[in-house]
PDB file of N, CA, C and O in Angstrom:
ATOM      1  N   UNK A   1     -16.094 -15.599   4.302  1.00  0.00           N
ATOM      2  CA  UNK A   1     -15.085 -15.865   5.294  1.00  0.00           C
ATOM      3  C   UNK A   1     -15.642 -15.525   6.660  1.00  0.00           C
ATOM      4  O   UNK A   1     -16.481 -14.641   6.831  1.00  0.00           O
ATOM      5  N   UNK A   2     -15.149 -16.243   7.583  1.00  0.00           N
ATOM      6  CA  UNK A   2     -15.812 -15.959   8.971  1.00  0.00           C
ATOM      7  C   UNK A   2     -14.791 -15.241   9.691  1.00  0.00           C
ATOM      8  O   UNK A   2     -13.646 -15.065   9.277  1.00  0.00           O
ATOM      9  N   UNK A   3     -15.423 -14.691  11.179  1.00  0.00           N
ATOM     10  CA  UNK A   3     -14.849 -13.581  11.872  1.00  0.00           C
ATOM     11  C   UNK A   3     -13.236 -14.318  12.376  1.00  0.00           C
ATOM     12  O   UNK A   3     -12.252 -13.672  12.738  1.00  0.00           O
ATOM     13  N   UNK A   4     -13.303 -15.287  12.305  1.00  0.00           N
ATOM     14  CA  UNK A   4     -11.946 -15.738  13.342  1.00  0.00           C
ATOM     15  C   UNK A   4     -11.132 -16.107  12.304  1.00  0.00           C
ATOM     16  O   UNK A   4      -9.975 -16.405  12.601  1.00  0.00           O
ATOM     17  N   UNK A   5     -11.447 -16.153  11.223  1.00  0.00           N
ATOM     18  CA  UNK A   5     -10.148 -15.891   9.455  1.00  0.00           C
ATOM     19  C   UNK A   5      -9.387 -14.849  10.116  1.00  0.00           C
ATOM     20  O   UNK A   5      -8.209 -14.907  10.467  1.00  0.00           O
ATOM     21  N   UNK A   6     -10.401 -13.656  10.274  1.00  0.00           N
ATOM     22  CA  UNK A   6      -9.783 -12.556  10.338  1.00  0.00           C
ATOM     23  C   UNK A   6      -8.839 -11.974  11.282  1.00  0.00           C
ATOM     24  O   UNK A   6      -7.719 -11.463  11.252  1.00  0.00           O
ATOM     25  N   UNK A   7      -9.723 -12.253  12.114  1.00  0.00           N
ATOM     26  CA  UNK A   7      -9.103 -12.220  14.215  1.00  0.00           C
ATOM     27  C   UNK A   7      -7.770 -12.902  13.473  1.00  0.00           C
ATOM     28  O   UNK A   7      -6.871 -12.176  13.050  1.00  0.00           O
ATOM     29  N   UNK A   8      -7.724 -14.122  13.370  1.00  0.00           N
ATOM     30  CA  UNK A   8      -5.551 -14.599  12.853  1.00  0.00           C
ATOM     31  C   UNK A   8      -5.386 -13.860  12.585  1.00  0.00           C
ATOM     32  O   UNK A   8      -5.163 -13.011  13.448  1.00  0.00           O
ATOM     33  N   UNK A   9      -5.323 -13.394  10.929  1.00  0.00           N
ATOM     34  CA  UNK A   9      -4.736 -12.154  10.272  1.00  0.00           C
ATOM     35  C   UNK A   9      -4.276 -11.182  11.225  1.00  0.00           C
ATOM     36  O   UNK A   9      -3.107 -11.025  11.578  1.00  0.00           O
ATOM     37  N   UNK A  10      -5.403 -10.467  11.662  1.00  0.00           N
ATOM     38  CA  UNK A  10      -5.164  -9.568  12.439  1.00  0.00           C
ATOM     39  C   UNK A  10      -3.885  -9.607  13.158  1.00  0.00           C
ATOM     40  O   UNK A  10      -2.888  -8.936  12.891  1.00  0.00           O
ATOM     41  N   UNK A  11      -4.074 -10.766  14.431  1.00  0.00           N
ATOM     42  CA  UNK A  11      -2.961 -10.819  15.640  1.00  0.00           C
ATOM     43  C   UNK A  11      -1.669 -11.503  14.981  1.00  0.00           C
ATOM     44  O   UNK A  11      -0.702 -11.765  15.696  1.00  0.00           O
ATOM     45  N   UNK A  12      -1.665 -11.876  13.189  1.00  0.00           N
ATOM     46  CA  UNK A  12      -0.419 -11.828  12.934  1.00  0.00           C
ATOM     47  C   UNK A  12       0.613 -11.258  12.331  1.00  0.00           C
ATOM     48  O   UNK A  12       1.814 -11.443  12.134  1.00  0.00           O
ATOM     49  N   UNK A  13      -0.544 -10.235  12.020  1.00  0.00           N
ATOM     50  CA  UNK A  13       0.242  -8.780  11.299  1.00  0.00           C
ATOM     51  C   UNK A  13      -0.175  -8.286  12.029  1.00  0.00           C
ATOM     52  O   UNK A  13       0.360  -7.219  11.729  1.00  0.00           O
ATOM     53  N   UNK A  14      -1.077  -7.903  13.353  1.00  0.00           N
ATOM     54  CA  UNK A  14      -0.581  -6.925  13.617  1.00  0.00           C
ATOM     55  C   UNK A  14      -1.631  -5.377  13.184  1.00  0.00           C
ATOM     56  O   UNK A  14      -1.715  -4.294  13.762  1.00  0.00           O
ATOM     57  N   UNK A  15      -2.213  -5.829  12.107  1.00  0.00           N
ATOM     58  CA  UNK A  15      -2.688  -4.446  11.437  1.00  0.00           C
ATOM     59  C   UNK A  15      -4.497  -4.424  11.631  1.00  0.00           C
ATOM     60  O   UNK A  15      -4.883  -5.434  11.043  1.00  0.00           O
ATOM     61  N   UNK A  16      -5.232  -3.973  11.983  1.00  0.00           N
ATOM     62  CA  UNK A  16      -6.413  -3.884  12.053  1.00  0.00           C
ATOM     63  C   UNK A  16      -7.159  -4.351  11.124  1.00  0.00           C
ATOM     64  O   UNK A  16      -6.697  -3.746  10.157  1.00  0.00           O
ATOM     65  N   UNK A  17      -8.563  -5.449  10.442  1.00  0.00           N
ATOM     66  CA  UNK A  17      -8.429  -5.781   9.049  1.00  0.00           C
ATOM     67  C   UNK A  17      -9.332  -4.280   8.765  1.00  0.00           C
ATOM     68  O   UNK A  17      -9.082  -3.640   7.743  1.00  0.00           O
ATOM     69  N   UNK A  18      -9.846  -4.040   9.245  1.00  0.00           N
ATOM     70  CA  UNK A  18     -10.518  -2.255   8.526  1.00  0.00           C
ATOM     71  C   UNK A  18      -9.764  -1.717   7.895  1.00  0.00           C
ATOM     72  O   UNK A  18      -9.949  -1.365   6.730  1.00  0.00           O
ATOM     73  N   UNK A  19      -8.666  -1.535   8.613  1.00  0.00           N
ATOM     74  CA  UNK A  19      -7.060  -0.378   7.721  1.00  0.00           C
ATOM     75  C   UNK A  19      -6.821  -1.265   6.421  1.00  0.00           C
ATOM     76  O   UNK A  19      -6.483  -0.579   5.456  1.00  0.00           O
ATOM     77  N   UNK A  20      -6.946  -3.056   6.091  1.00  0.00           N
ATOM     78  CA  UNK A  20      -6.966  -3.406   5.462  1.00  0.00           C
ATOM     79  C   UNK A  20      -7.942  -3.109   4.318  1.00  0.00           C
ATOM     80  O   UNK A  20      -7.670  -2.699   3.189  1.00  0.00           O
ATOM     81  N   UNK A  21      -9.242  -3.427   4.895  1.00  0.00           N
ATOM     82  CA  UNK A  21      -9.948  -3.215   3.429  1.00  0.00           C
ATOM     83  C   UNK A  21     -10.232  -1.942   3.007  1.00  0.00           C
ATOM     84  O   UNK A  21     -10.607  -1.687   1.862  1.00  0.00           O
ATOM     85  N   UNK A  22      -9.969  -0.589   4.450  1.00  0.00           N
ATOM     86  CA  UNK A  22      -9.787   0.720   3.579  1.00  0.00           C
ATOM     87  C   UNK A  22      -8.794   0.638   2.543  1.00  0.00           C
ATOM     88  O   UNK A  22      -9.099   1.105   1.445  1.00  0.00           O
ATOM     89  N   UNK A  23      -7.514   0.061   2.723  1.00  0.00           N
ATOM     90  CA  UNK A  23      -6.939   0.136   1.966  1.00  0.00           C
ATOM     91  C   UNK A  23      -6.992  -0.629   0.719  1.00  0.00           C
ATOM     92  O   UNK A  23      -6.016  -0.464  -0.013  1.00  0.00           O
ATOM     93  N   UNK A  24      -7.846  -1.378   0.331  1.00  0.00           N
ATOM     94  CA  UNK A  24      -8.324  -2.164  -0.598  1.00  0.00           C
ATOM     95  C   UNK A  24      -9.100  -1.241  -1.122  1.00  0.00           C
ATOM     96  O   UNK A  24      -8.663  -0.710  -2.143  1.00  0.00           O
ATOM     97  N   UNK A  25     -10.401  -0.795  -0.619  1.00  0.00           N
ATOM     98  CA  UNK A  25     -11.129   0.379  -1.212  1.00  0.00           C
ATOM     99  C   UNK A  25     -10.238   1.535  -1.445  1.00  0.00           C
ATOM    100  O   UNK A  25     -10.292   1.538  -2.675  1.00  0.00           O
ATOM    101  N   UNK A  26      -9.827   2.054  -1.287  1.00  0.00           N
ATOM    102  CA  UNK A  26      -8.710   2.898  -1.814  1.00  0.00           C
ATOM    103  C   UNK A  26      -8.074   2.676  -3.178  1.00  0.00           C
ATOM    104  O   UNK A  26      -7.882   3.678  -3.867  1.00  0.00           O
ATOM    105  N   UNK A  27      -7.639   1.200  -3.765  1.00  0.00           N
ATOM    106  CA  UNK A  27      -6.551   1.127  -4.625  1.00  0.00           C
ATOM    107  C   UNK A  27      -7.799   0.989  -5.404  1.00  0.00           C
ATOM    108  O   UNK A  27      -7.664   1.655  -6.430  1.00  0.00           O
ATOM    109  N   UNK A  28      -8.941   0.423  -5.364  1.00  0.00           N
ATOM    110  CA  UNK A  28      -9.695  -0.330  -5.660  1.00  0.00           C
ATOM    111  C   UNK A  28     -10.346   0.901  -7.005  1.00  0.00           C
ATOM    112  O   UNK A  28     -10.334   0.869  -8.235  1.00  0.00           O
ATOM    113  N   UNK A  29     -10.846   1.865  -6.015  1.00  0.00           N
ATOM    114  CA  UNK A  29     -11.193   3.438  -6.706  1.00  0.00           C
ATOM    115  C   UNK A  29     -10.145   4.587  -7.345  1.00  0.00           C
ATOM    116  O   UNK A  29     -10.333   5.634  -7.965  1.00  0.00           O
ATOM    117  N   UNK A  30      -8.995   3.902  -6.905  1.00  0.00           N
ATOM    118  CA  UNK A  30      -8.159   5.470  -7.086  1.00  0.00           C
ATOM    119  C   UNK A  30      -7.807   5.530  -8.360  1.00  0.00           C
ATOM    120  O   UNK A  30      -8.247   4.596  -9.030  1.00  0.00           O
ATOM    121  N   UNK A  31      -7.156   6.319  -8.931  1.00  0.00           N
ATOM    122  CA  UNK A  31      -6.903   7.412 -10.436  1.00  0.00           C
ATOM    123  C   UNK A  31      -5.292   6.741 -10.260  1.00  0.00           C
ATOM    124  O   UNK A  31      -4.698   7.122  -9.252  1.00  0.00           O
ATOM    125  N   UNK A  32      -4.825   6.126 -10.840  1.00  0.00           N
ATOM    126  CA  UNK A  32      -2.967   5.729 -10.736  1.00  0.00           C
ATOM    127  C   UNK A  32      -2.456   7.034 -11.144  1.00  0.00           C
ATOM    128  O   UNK A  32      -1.368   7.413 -10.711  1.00  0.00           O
ATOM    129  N   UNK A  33      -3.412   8.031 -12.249  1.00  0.00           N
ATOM    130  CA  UNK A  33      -2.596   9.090 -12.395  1.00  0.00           C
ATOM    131  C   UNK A  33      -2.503  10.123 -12.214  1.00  0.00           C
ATOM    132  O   UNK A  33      -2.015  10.995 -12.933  1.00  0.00           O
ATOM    133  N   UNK A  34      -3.053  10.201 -11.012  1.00  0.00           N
ATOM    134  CA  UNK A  34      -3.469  11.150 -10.207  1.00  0.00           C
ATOM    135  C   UNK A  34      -1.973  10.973  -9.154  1.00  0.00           C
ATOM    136  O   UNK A  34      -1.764   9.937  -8.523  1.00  0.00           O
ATOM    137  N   UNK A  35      -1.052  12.154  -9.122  1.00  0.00           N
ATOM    138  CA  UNK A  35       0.219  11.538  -8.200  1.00  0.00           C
ATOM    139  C   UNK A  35      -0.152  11.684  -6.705  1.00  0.00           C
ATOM    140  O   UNK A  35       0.476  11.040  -5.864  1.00  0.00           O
ATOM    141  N   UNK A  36      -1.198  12.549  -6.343  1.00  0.00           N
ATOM    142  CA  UNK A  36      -1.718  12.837  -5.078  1.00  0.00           C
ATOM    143  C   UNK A  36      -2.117  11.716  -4.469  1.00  0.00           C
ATOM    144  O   UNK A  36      -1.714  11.371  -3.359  1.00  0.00           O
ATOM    145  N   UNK A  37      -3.268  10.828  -5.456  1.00  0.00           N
ATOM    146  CA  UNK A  37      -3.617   9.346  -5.017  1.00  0.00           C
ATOM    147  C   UNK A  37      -2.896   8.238  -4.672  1.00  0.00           C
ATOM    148  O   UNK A  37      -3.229   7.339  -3.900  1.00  0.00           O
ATOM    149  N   UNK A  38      -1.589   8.397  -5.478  1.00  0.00           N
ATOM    150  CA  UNK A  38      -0.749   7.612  -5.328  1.00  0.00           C
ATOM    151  C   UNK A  38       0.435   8.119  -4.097  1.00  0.00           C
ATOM    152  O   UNK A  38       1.118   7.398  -3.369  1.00  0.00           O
ATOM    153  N   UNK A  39       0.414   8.736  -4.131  1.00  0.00           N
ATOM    154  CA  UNK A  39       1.290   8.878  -2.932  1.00  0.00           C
ATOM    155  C   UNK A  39       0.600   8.795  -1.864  1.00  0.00           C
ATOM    156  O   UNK A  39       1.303   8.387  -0.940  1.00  0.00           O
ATOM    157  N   UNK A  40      -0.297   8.966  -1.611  1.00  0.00           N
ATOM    158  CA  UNK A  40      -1.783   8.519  -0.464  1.00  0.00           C
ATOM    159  C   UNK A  40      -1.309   7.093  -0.084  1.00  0.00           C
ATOM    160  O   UNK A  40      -0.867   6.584   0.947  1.00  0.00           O
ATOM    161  N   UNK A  41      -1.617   6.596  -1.510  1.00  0.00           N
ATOM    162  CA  UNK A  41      -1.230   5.047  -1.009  1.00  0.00           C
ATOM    163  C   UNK A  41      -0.237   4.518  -0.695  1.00  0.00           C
ATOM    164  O   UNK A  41      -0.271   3.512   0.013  1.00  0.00           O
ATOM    165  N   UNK A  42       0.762   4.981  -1.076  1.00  0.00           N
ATOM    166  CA  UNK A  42       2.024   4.808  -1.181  1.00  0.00           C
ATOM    167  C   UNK A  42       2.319   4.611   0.562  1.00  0.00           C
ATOM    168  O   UNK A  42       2.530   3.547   1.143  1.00  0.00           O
ATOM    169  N   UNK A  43       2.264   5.839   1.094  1.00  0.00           N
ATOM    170  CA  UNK A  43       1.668   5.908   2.596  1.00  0.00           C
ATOM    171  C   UNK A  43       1.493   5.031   3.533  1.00  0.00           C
ATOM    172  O   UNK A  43       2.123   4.482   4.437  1.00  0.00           O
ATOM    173  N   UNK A  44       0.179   5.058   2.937  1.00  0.00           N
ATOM    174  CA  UNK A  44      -0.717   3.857   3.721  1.00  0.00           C
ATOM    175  C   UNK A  44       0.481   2.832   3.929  1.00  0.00           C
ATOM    176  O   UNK A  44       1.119   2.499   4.927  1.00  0.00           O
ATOM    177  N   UNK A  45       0.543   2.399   2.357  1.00  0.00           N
ATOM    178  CA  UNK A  45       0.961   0.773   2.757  1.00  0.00           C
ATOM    179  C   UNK A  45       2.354   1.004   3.399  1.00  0.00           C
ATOM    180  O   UNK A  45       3.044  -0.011   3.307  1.00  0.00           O
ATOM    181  N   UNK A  46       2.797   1.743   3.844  1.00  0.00           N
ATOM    182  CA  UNK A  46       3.982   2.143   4.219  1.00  0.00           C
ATOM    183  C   UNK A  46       3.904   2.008   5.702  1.00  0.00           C
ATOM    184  O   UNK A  46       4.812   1.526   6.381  1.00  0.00           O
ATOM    185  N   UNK A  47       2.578   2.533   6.253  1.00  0.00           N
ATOM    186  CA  UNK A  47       1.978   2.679   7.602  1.00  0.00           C
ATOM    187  C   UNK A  47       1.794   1.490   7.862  1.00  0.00           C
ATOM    188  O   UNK A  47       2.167   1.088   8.964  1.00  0.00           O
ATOM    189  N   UNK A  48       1.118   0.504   6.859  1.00  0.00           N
ATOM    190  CA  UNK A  48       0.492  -0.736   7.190  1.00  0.00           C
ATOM    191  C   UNK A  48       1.752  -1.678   7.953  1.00  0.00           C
ATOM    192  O   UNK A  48       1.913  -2.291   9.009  1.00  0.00           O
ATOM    193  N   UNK A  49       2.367  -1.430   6.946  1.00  0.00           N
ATOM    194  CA  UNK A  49       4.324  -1.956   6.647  1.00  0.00           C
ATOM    195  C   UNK A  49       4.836  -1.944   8.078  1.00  0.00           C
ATOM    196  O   UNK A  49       5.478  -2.886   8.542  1.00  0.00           O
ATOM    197  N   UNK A  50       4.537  -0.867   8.750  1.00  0.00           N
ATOM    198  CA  UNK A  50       4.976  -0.317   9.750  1.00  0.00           C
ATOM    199  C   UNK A  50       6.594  -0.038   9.169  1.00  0.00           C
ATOM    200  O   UNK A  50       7.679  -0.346   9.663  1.00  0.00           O
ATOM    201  N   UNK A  51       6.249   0.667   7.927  1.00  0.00           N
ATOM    202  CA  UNK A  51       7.914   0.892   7.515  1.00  0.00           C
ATOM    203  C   UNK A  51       7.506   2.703   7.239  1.00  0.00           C
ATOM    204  O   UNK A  51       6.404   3.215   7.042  1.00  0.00           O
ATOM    205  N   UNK A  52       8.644   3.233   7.308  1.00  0.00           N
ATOM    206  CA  UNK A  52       8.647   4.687   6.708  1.00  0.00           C
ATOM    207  C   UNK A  52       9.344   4.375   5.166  1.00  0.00           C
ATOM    208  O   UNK A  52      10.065   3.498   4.689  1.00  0.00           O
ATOM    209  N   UNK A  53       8.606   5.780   4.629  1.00  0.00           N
ATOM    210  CA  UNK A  53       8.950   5.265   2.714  1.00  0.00           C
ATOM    211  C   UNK A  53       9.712   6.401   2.780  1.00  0.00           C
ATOM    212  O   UNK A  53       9.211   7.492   3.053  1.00  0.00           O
ATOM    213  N   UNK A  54      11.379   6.177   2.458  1.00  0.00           N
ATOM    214  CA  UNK A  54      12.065   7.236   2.299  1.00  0.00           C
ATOM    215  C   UNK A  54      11.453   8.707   1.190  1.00  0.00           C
ATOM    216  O   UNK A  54      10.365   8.390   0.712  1.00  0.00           O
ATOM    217  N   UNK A  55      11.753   9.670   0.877  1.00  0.00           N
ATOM    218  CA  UNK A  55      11.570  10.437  -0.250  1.00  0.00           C
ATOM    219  C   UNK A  55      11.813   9.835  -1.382  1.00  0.00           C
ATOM    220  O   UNK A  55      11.094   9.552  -2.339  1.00  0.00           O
ATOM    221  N   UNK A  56      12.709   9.707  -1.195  1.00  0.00           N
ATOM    222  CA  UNK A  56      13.311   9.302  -2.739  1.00  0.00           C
ATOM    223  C   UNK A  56      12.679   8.228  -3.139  1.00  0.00           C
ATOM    224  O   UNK A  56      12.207   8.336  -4.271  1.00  0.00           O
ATOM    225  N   UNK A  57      12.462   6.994  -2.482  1.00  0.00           N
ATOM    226  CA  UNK A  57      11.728   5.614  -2.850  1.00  0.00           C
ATOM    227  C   UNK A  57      10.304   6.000  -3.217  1.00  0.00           C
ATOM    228  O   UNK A  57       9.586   5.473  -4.067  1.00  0.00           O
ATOM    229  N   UNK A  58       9.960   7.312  -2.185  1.00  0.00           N
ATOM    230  CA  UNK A  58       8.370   7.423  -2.932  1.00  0.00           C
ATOM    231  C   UNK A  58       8.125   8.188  -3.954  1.00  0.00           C
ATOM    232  O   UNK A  58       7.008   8.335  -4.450  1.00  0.00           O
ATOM    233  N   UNK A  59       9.183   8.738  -4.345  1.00  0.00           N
ATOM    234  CA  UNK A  59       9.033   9.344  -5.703  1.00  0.00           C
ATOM    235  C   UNK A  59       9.103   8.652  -7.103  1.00  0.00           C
ATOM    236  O   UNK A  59       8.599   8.750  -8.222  1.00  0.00           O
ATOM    237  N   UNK A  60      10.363   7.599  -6.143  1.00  0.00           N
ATOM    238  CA  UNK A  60      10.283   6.529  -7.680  1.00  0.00           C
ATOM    239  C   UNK A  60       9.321   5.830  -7.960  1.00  0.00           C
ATOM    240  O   UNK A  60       8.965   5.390  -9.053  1.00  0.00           O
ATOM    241  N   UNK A  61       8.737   5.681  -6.626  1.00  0.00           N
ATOM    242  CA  UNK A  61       7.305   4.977  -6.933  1.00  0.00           C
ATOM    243  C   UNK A  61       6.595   5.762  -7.493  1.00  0.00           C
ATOM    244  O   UNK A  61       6.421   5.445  -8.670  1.00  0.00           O
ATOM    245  N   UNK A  62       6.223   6.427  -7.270  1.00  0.00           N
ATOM    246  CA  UNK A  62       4.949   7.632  -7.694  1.00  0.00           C
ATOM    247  C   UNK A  62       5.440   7.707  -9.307  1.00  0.00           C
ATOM    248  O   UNK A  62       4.587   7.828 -10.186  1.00  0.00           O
ATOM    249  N   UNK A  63       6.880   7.626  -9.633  1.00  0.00           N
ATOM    250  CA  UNK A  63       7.266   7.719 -11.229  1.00  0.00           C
ATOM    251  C   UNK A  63       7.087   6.908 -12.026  1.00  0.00           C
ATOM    252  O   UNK A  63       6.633   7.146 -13.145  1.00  0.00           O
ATOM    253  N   UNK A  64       7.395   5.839 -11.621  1.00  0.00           N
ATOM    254  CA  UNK A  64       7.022   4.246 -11.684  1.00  0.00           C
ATOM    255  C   UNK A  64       5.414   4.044 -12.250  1.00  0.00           C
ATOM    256  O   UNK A  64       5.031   3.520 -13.296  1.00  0.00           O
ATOM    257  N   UNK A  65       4.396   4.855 -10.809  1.00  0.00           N
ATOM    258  CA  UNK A  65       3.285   4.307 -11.327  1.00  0.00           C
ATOM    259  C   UNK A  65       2.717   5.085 -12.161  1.00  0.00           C
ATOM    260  O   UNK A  65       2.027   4.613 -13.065  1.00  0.00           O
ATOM    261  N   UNK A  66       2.902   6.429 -12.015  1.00  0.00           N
ATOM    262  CA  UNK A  66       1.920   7.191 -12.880  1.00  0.00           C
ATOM    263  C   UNK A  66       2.644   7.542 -13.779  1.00  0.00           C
ATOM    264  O   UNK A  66       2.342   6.876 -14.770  1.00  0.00           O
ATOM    265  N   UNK A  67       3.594   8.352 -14.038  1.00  0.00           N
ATOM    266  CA  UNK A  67       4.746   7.932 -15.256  1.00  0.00           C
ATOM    267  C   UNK A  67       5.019   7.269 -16.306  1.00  0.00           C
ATOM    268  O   UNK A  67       4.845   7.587 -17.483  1.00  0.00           O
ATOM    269  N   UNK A  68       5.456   6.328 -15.859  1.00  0.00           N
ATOM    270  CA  UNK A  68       6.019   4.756 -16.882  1.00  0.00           C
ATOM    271  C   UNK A  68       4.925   4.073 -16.661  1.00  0.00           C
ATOM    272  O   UNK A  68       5.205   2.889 -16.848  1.00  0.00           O
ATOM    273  N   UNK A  69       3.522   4.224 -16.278  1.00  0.00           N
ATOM    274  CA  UNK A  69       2.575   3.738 -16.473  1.00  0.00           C
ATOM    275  C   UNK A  69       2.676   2.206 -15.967  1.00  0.00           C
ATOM    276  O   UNK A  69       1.964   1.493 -16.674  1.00  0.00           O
ATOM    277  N   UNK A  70       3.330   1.509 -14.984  1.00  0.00           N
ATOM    278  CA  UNK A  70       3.356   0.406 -14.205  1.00  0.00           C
ATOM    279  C   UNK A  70       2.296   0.466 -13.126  1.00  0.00           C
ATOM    280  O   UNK A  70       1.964   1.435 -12.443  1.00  0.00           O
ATOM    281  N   UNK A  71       1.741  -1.025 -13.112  1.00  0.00           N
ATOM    282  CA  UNK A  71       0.826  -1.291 -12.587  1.00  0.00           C
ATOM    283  C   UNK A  71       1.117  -1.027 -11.106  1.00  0.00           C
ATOM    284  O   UNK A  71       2.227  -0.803 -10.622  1.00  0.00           O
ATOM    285  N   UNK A  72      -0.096  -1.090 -10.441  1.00  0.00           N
ATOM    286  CA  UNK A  72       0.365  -0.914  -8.446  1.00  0.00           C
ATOM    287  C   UNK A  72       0.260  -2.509  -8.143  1.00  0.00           C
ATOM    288  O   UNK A  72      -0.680  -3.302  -8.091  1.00  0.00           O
ATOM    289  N   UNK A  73       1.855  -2.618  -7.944  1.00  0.00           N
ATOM    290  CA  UNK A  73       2.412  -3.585  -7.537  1.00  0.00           C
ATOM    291  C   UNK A  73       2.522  -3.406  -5.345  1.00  0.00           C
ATOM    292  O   UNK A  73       2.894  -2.427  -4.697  1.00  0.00           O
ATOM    293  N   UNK A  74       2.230  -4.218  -5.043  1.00  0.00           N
ATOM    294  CA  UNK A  74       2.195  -4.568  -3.441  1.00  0.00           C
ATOM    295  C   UNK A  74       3.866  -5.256  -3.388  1.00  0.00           C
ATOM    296  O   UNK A  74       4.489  -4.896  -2.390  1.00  0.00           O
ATOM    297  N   UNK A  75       4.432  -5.951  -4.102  1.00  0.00           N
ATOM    298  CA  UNK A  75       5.431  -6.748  -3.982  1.00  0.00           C
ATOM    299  C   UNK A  75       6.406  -5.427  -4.453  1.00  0.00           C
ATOM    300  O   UNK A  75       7.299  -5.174  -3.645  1.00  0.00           O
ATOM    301  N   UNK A  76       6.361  -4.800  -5.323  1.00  0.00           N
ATOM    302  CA  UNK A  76       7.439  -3.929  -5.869  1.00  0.00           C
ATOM    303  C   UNK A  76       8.214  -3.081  -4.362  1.00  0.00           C
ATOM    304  O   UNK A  76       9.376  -2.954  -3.975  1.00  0.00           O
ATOM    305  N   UNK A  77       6.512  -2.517  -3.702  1.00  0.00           N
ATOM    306  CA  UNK A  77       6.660  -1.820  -2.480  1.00  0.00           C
ATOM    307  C   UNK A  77       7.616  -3.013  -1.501  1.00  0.00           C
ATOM    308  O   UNK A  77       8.835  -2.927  -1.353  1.00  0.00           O
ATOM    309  N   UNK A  78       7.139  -3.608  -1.174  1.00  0.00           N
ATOM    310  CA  UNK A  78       8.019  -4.075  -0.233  1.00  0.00           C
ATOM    311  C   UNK A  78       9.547  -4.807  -0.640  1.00  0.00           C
ATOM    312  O   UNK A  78      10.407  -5.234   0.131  1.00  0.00           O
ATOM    313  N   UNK A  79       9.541  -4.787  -1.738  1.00  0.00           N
ATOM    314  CA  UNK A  79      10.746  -4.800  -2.157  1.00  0.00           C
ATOM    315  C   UNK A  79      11.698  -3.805  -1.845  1.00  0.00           C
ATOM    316  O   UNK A  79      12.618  -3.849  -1.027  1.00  0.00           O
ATOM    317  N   UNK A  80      11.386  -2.992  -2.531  1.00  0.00           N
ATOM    318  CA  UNK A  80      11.985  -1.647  -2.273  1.00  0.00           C
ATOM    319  C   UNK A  80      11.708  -1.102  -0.785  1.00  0.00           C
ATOM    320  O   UNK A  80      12.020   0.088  -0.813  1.00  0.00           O
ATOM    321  N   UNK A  81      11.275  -1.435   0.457  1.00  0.00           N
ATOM    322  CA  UNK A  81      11.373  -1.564   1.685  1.00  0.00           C
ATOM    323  C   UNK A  81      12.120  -2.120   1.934  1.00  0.00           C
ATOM    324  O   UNK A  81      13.022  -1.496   2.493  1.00  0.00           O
ATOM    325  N   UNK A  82      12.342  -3.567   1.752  1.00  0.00           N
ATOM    326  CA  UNK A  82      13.439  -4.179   1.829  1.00  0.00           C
ATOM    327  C   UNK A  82      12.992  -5.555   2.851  1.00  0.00           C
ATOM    328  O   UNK A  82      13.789  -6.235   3.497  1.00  0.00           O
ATOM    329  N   UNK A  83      11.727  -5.710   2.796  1.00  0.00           N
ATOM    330  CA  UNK A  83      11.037  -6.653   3.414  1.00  0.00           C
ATOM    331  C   UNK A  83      11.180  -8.371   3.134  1.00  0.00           C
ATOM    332  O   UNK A  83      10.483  -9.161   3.771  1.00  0.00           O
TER     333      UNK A  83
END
């Protein structure tokens, strides 16, 4: 992919693509059951979101993933944002 794919992306979210593919390297390596990791991410994409993740929503997440053993869903999150 070339630099000006990205440059769009960028100026249409808004989000830096670095913060992007850290955050790709992140999910990419992390432990789901590790709840520390996951709430890391949880975070992030929350930051990315430019949304705040209530308590409670990030706990269900964090229960959700490492818990009940559900996959890390991107759509679940912004669901439950309300995006």
């Amino acid at each position: 992919m070339n630099d000006s794919f990205f440059k769009k992306i960028e100026s249409k979210t808004g989000v830096p693509m670095e913060e992007v593919f850290a955050l790709a390297n992140a999910i990419q390596f992390a432990d789901f059951r590790d709840e520390r990791q996951v709430r890391k991410i949880i975070r992030n994409v929350g930051k990315l979101a430019n949304k705040s993740v209530p308590q409670h929503m990030e706990d269900e997440l964090v229960r959700s993933i490492v818990n009940d053993g559900k996959a890390f869903n991107f759509q679940d999150i912004e669901d439950m944002l309300g995006r």
